[in-house]
Backbone bond lengths (Angstrom), bond angles and torsions (degrees), N, CA, C in turn:
res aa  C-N    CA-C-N  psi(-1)  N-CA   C-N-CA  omega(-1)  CA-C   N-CA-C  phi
1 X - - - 1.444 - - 1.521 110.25 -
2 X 1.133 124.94 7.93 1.429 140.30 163.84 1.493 105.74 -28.69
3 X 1.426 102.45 -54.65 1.794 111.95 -154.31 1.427 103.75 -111.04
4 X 1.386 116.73 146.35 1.502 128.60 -175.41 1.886 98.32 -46.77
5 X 1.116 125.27 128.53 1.764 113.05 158.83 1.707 103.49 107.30
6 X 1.555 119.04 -6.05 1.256 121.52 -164.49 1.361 93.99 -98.31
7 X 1.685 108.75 132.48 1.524 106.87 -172.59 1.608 111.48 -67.06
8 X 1.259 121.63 -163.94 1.179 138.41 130.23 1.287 139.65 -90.84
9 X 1.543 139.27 138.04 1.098 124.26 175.95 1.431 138.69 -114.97
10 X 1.462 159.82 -170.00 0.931 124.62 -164.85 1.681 119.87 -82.99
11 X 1.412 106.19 4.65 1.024 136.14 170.37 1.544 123.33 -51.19
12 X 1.392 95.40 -66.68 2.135 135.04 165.52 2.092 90.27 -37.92
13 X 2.181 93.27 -60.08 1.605 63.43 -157.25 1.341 114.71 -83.38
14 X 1.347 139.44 -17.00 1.019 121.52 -158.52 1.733 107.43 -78.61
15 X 1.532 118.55 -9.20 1.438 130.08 167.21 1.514 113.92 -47.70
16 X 1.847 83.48 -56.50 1.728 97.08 166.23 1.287 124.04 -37.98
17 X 1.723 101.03 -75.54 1.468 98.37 176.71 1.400 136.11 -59.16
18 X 1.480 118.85 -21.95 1.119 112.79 160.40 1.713 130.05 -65.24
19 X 1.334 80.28 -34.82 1.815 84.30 164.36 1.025 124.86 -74.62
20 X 1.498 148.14 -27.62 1.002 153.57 161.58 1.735 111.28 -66.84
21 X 1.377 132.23 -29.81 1.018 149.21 -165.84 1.503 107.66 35.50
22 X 1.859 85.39 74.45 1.756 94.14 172.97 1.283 95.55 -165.06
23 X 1.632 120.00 172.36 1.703 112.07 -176.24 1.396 106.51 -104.88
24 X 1.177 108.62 163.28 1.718 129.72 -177.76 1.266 107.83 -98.38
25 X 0.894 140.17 139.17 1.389 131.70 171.09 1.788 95.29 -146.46
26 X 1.067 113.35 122.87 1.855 143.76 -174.34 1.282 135.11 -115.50
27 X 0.939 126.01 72.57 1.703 140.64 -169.06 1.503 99.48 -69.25
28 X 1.686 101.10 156.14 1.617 105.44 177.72 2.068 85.63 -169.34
29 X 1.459 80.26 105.81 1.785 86.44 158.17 1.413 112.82 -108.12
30 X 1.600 96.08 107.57 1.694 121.56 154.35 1.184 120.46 -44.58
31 X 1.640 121.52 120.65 1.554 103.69 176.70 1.058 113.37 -81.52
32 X 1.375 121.49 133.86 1.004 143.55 159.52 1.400 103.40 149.47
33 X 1.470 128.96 -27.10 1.369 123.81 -179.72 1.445 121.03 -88.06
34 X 1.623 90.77 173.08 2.203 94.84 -155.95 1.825 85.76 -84.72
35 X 1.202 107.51 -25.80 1.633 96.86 -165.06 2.002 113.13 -130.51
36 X 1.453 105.35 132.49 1.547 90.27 173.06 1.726 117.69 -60.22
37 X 1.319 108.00 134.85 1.681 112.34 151.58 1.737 113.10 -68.66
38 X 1.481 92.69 142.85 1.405 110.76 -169.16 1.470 94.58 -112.18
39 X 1.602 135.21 173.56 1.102 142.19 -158.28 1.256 92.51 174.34
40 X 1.752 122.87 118.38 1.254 143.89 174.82 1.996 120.85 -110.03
41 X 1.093 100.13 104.37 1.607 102.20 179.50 1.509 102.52 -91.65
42 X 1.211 108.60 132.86 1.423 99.22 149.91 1.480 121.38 -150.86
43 X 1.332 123.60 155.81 1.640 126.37 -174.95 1.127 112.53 -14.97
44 X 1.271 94.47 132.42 2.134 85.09 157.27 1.583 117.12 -89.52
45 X 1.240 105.21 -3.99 2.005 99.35 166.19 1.622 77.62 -95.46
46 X 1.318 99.90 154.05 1.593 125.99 162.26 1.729 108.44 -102.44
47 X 1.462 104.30 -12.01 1.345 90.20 -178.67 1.055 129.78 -96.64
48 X 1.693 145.55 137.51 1.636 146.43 -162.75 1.708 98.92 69.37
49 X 1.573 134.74 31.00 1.329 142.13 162.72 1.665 94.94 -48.18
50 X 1.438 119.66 133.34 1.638 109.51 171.19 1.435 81.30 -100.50
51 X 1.440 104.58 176.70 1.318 125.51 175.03 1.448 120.15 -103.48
52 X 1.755 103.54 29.72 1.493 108.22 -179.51 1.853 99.21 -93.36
53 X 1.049 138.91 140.83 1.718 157.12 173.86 0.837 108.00 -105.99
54 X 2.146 120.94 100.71 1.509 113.94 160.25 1.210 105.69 -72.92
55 X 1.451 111.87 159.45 1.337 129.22 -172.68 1.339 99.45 -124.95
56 X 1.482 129.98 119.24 1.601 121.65 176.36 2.047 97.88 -123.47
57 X 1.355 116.67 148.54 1.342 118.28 148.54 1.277 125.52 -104.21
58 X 1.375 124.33 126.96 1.165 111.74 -177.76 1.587 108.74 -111.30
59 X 1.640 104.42 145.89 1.294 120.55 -150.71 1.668 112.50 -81.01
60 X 1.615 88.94 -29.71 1.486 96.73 -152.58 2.046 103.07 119.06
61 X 1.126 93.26 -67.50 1.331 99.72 -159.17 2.076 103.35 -93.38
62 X 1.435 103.98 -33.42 1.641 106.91 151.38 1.463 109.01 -163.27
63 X 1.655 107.40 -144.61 1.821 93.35 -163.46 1.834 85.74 -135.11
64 X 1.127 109.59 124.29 1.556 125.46 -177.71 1.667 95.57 -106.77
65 X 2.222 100.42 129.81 1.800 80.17 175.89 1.755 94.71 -93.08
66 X 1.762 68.96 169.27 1.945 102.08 179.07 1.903 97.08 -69.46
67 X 1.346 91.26 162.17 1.705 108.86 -171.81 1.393 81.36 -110.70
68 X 1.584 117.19 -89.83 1.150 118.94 153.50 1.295 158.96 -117.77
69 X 1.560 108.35 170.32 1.373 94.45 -176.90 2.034 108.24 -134.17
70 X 1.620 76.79 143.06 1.719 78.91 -178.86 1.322 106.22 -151.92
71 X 1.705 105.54 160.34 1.983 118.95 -144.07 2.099 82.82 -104.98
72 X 1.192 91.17 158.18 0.855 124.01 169.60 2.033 125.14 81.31
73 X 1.568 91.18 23.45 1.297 107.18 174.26 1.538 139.33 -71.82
């Protein structure tokens, strides 16, 4: 991620989340499917975890965050 356009990998986030000491959670609807896949990072210390949940979508092309989110959709 040095260079403008260089992705991230799942590598990047879970650094993130451990640094942040909170979980990621990353949606990506495939076209063609009835439902998005979800993808949960979280710290690798468990300890001082806040109970704040980033929420990212990823586009394909990059990852825009969620405003909101709500169950039963």
């Amino acid at each position: 991620m040095e260079r403008s356009g260089t992705w991230g990998t799942e590598v990047e986030v879970i650094a993130l989340a451990t640094l942040l000491k909170t979980t990621i959670a990353i949606y990506y609807h495939s076209p063609g499917a009835k439902v998005p896949l979800w993808h949960h990072y979280s710290p690798l210390c468990s300890d001082a975890v806040t109970s704040i949940c980033i929420y990212l979508h990823n586009t394909g092309n990059d990852f825009n965050r969620v405003k909101t989110v709500t169950s039963g959709v």
